[in-house]
C-alpha positions as CSV (number, residue, x, y, z in Angstrom):
1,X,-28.4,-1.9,-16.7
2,X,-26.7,-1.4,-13.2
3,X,-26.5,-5.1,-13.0
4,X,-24.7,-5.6,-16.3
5,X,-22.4,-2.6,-15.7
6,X,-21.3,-4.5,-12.3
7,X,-21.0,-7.7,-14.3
8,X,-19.2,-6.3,-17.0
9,X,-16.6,-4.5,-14.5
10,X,-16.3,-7.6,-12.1
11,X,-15.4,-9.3,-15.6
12,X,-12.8,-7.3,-16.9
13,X,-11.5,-6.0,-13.5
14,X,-10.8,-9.5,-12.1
15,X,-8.9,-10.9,-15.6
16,X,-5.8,-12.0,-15.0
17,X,-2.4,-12.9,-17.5
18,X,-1.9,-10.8,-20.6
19,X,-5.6,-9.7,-20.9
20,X,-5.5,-8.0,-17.5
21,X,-6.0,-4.9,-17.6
22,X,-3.1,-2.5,-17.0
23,X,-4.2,-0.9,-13.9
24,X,-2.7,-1.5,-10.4
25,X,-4.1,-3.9,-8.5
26,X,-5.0,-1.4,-5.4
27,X,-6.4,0.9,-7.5
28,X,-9.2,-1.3,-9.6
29,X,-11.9,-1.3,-6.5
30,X,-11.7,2.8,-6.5
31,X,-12.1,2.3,-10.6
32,X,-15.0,-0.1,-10.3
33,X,-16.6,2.0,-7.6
34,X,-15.8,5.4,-10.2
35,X,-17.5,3.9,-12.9
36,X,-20.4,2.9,-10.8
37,X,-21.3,5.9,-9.5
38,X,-20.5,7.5,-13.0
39,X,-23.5,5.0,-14.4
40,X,-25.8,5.6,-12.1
41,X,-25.9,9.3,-12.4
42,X,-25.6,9.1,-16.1
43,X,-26.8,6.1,-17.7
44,X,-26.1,7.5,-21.3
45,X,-22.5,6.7,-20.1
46,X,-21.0,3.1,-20.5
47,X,-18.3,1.5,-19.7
48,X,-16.5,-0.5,-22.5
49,X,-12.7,-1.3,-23.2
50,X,-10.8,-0.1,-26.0
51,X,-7.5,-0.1,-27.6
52,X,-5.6,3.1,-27.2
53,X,-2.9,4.2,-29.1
54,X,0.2,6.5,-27.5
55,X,2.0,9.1,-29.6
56,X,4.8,6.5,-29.2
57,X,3.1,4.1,-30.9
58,X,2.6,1.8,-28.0
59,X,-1.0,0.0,-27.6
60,X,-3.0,-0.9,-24.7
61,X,-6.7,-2.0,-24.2
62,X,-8.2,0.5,-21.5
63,X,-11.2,1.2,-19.9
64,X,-13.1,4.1,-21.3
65,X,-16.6,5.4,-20.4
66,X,-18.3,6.3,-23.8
67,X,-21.9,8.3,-24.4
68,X,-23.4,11.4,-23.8
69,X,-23.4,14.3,-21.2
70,X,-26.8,16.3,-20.8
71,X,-26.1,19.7,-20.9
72,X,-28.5,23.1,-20.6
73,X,-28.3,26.1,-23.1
74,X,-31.0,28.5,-23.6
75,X,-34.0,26.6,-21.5
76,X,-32.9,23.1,-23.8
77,X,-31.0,20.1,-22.9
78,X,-28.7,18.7,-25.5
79,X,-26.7,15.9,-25.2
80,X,-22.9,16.4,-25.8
81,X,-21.1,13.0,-26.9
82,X,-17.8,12.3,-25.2
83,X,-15.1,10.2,-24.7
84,X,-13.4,9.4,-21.3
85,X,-10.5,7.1,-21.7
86,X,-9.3,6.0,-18.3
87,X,-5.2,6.0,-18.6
88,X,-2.7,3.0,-17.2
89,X,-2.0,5.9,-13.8
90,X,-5.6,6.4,-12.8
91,X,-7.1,7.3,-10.6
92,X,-4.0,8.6,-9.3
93,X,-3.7,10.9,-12.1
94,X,-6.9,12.6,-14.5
95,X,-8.7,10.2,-17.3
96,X,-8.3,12.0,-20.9
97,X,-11.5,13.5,-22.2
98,X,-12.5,13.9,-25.7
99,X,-15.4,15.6,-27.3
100,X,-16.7,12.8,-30.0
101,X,-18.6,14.7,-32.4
102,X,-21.5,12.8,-35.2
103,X,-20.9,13.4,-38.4
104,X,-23.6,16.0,-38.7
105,X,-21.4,17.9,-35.7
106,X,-18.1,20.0,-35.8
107,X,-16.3,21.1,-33.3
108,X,-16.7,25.3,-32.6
109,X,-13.2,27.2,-33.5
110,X,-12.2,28.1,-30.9
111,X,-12.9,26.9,-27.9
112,X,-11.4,27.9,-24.4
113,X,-11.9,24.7,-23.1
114,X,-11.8,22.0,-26.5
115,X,-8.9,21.9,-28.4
116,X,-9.6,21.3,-32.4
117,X,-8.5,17.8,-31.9
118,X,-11.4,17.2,-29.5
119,X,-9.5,17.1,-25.9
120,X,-10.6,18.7,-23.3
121,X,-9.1,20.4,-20.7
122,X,-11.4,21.9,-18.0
123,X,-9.8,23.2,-14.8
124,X,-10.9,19.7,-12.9
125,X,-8.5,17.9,-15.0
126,X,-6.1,20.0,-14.4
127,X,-6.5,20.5,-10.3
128,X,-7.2,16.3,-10.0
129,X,-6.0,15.3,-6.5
130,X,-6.7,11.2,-5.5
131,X,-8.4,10.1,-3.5
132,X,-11.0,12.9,-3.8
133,X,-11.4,13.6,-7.7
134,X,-13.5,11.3,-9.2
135,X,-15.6,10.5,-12.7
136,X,-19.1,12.0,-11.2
137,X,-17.9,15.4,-10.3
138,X,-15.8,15.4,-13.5
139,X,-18.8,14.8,-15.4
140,X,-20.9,17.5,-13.7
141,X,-17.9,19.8,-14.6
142,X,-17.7,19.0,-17.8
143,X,-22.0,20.0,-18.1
144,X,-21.0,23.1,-16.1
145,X,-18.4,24.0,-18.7
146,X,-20.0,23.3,-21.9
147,X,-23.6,24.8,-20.4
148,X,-21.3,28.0,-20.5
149,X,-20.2,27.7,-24.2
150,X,-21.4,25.0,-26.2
151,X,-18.2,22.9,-28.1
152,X,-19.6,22.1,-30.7
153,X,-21.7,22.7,-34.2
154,X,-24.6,21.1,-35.9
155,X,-23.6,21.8,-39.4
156,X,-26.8,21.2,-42.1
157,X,-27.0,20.1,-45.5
158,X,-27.3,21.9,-49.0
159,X,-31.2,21.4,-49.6
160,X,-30.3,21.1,-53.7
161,X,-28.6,18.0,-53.5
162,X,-27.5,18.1,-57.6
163,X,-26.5,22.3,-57.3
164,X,-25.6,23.9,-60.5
165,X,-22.4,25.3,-61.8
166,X,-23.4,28.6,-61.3
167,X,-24.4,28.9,-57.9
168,X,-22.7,31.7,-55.8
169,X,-19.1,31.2,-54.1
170,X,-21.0,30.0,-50.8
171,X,-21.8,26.5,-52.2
172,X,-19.8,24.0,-50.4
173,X,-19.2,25.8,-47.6
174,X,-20.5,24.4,-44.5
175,X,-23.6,25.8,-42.9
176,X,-23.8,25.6,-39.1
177,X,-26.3,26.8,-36.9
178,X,-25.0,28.9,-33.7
179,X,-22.8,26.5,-31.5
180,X,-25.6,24.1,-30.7
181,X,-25.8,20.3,-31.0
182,X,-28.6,18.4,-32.9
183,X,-31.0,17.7,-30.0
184,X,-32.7,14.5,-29.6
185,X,-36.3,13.6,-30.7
186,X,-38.9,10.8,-31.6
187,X,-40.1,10.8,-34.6
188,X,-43.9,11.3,-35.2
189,X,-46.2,7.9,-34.7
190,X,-47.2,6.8,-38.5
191,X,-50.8,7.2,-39.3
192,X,-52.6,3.6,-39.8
193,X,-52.9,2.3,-43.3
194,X,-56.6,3.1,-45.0
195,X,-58.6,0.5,-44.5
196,X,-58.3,-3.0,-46.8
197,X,-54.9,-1.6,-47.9
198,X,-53.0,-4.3,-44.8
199,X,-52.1,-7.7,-46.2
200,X,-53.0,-11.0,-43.6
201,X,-50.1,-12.3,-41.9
202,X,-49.0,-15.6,-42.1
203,X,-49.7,-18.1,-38.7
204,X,-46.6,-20.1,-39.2
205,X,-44.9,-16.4,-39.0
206,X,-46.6,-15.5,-36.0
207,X,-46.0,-18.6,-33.7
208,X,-42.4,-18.0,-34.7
209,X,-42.5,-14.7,-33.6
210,X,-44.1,-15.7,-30.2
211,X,-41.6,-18.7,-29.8
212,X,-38.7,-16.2,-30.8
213,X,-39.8,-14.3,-28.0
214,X,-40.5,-16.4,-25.5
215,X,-37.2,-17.8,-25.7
216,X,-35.9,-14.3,-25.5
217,X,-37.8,-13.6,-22.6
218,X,-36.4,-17.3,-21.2
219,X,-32.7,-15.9,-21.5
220,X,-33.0,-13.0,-20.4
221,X,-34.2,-14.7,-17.1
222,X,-31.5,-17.1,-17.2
223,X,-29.1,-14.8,-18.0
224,X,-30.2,-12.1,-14.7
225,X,-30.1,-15.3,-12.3
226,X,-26.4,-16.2,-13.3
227,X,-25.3,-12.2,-12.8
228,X,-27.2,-12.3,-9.5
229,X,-25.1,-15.6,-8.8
230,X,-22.0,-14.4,-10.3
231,X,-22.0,-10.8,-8.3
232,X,-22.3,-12.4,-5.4
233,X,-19.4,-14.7,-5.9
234,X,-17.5,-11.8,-7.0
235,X,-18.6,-9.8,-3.7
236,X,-17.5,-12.5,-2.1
237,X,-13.7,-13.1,-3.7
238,X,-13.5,-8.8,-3.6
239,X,-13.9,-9.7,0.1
240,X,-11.4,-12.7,0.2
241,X,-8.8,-10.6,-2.1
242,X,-8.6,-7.6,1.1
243,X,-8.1,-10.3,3.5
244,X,-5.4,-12.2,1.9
245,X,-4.3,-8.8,1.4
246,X,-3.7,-8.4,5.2
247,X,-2.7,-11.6,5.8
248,X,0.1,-10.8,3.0
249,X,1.1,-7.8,4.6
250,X,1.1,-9.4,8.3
251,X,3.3,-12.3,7.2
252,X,6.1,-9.3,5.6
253,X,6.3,-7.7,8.2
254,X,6.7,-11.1,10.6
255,X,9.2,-12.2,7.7
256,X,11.1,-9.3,8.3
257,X,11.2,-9.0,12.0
258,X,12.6,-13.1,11.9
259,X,15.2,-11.3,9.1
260,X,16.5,-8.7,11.3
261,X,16.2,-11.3,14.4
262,X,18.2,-13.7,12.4
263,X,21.0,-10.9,11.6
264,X,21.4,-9.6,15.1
265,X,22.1,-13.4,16.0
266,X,24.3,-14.1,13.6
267,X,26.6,-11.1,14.6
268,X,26.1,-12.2,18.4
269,X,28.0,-15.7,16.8
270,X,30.6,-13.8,15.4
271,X,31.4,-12.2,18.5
272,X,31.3,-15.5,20.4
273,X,33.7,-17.3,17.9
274,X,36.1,-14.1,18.3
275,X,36.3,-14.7,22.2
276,X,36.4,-18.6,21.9
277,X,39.4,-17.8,19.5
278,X,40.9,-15.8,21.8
279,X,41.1,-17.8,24.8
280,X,42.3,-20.5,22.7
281,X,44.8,-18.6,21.7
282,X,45.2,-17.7,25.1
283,X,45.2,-21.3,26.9
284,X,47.7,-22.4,23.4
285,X,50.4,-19.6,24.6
286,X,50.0,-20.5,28.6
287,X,49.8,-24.1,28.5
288,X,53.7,-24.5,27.7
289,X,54.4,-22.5,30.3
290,X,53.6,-25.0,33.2
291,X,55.4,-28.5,34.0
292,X,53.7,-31.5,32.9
293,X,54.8,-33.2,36.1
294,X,53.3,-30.5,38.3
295,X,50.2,-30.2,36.8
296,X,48.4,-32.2,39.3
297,X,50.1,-30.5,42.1
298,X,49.4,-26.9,41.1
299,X,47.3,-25.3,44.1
300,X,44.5,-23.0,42.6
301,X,44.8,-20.3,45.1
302,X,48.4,-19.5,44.1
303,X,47.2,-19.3,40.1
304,X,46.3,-16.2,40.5
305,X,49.0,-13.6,42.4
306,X,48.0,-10.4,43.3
307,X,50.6,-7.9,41.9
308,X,51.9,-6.5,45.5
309,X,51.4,-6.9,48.7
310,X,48.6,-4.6,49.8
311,X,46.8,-6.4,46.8
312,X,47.3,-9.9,48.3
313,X,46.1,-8.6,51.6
314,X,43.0,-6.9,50.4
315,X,42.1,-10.1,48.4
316,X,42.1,-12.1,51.6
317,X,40.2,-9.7,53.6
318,X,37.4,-9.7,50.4
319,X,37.4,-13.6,50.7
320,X,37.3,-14.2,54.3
321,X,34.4,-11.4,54.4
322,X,32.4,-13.5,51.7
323,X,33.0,-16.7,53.4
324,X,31.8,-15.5,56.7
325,X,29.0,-13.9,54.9
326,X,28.3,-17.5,53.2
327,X,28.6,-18.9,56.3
328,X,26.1,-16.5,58.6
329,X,23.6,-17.3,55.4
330,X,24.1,-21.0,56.0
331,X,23.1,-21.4,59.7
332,X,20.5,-18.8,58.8
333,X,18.8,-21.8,56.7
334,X,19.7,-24.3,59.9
335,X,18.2,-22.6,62.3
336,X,14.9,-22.0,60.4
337,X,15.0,-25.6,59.7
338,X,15.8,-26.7,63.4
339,X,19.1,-28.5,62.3
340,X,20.8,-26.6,65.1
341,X,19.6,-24.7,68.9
342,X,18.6,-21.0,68.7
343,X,21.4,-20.3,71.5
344,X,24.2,-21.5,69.6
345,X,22.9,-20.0,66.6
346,X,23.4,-16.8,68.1
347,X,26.9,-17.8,69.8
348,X,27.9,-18.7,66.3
349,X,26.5,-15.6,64.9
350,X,27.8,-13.3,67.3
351,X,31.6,-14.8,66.7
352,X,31.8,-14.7,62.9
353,X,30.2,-11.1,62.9
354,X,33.2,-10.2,65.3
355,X,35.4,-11.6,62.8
356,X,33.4,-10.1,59.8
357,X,34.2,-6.8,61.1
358,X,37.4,-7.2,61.6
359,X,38.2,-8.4,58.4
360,X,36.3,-4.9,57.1
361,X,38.1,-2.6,59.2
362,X,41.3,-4.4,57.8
363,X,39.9,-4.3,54.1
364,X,39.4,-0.3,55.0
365,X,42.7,0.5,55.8
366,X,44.6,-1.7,53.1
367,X,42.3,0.5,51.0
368,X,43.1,3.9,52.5
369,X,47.1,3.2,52.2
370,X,46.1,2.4,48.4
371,X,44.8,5.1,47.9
372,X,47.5,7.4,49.4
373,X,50.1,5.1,47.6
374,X,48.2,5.9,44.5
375,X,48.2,9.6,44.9
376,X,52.0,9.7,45.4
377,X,52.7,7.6,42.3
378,X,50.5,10.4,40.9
379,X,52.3,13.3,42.6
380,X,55.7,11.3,41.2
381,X,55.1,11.5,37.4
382,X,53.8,14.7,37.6
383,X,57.4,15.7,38.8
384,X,59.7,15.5,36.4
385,X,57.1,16.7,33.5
386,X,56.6,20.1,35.5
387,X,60.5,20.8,36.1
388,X,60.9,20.1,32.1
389,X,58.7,22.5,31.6
C-alpha cells in the first residue's frame, strides 16, 4: 500500500501542462512527504484527487486525503470518516477538514468544534505555522478532539417498516443513539450447508478460476516490479530536479552580477566620451589660435607659461631636481653594471647631489616668498570688506 501511495503521488506530483496540479513547485516534496507520513500512521487514510469547487464558482482538481480517523470514547474505538482537502496555498497555509458522515450518521447539533456543514475547525487549524504543522499531528488532533466529544450520530431505523396511520407523533422522527458512530464489525462465519444439500461444481469453472488467478497473481508481480523501477527513476529525477535547482539559482545570480558589471561599464563609457568631447572641443577652439607656418617651429617648453615669475622659477627648480634625480638613478644602473669606474661614479655623484641641493634650497625659498605673497594678497581683500563694514 505504501508502495502504491508513493507511486500514485510521484504520478500526480510530477504532471506537468494543464493537468498539473496547482501547487507550487517548492512546496510539492514537503506535500508528498505530508502525505507519506499521513499514510503510514493511518492507513484508513488515502490519498486521491478531486475536483473542488469555490464559493466563487471556480474549479480545481486537488489533492485530498479521504478515510477514516480511529478515535477512543468510553473503552471503544470508532472510526470517524473525514475529508481533508489540501488547498492551492498549502502547506503554507491549513488543508480544509470536513467530517463525511454515512448515511446511517448525522452530524451532533451543536458541536464546538463541527460546524452543521461538516467543517471543522480545531485550534491546530487555526494556530498552523509552516514549516512545522503538518498532516500527522493534524490528524492526531483531530482523534484528540473528537475522543473529547464525539461529532457525530448513528441514527437507526423504524423497526415497522409499513407503520400505520395511527402511530404516535414520534414516527418519522429520527432516532439516534448518544453521539456515537456505528462501529465496525465482521459479520459472523456462515454455518456449512447440511450435508448432500451442496451442488458439484463444474471443472471447466474451476480451471477458469485457477487461470483467472494465476494471471492475477502474474500482474500483480509485474505490476510491483515496474513501481519498484518507476520509484527509483522518480528518486532519481526528485534528485536531478534540486540540482538543476541550484544550478538555476547559481547561473541568476552570475547573470546578474555580468548585469550590474555591464551597467557600471557602460556609465564608465559615458564618462569617457564626455572627456573625449571635451578636449575636442578644447583642441577645435585652440587650434586656430597658432600659425600654420610656425607650427613646426613652436618649442614645447614655452607651450606652457607659468603665470608669474616666482612660478617660472619654481618650475625650473622642480625640473632640474627631477632630472638630476633621473640622472643619479641612471649611473646607479651603470655602475652596478660596470659600464663606468666606481671612482668616477662617486665624483659624478657627489657633483650632481651638490647641485640637487641647491636647486632645493632655491625651490624652498621661491616657496616661502609664495607663501608670504599669498598671505598679503589675503590680508588685501580682507581690507576693504572690513572698512565697509
Amino acid at each position: 500500500m505504501a508502495q502504491y501511495t508513493q507511486q500514485f503521488l510521484n504520478s500526480v506530483l510530477s504532471q506537468r501542462g494543464p493537468a498539473a496540479l496547482p501547487y507550487a513547485e517548492d512546496m510539492k516534496w514537503h506535500i508528498r512527504q505530508h502525505l507519506m507520513h499521513l499514510v503510514e500512521a493511518y492507513p484508513s487514510l488515502q490519498p486521491k484527487t478531486a475536483v473542488f469547487t469555490h464559493n466563487d464558482g471556480r474549479a480545481v482538481n486537488l489533492l485530498q486525503a479521504d478515510g477514516t480517523v480511529p478515535m477512543s470514547f468510553q473503552g471503544v474505538t470508532y472510526n470517524i470518516p473525514v475529508l481533508i482537502w489540501l488547498m492551492e496555498s498549502y502547506p503554507r497555509h491549513a488543508p480544509l477538514v470536513f467530517v463525511n458522515p454515512t448515511r446511517d450518521m448525522i452530524i451532533k447539533r451543536p458541536h464546538p468544534f463541527v460546524s452543521p456543514n461538516g467543517v471543522v475547525s480545531i485550534p491546530y487549524l487555526h494556530s498552523w505555522l509552516f514549516p512545522s504543522s503538518n498532516l500527522l499531528e493534524l490528524a492526531r488532533n483531530l482523534a484528540h478532539f473528537f475522543a473529547r466529544d464525539p461529532p457525530l450520530y448513528s441514527q437507526r431505523k423504524p423497526s415497522n417498516p409499513n407503520p400505520t396511520p395511527n402511530l404516535n407523533p414520534a414516527y418519522g422522527t429520527v432516532n439516534s443513539s448518544p453521539a456515537i458512530p456505528p462501529r465496525e464489525y465482521s459479520p459472523s462465519p456462515t454455518p456449512p450447508p447440511p450435508y448432500g444439500s451442496g451442488r458439484m461444481e463444474d471443472p471447466a469453472e474451476v480451471f477458469k478460476k485457477n487461470a483467472i488467478n494465476k494471471l492475477v497473481a502474474d500482474l500483480n508481480g509485474d505490476i510491483r516490479e515496474m513501481r519498484k523501477g518507476s520509484e527509483g527513476q522518480m528518486e532519481g529525477a526528485f534528485g536531478a530536479q534540486a540540482v538543476l535547482r541550484l544550478r538555476e539559482e547559481e547561473l541568476r545570480k552570475g547573470v546578474k552580477e555580468m548585469q550590474d558589471e555591464k551597467e557600471a561599464l557602460e556609465q564608465q563609457l559615458q564618462m569617457i566620451l564626455m572627456n573625449t568631447d571635451v578636449l575636442e572641443g578644447w583642441l577645435r577652439d585652440n587650434q586656430g589660435k597658432l600659425d600654420g607656418s610656425k607650427v613646426e617651429h613652436v618649442d614645447l617648453d614655452e607651450a606652457f607659461e607659468p603665470c608669474d615669475v616666482l612660478s617660472k622659477q619654481m618650475l625650473d627648480c622642480t625640473a632640474s631636481d627631477m632630472a638630476v634625480e633621473d640622472t643619479i638613478y641612471g649611473l646607479d644602473k651603470a655602475v652596478q653594471e660596470g659600464a663606468i669606474p666606481f671612482d668616477q661614479y662617486l665624483r659624478s655623484v657627489r657633483l650632481l647631489s651638490r647641485e640637487q641641493f641647491c636647486h632645493r634650497a632655491t625651490a624652498t625659498k621661491v616657496r616661502a616668498v609664495q607663501m608670504q605673497a599669498q598671505v598679503a594678497s589675503m590680508a588685501s581683500r580682507s581690507s576693504p570688506q572690513n572698512a565697509f563694514s
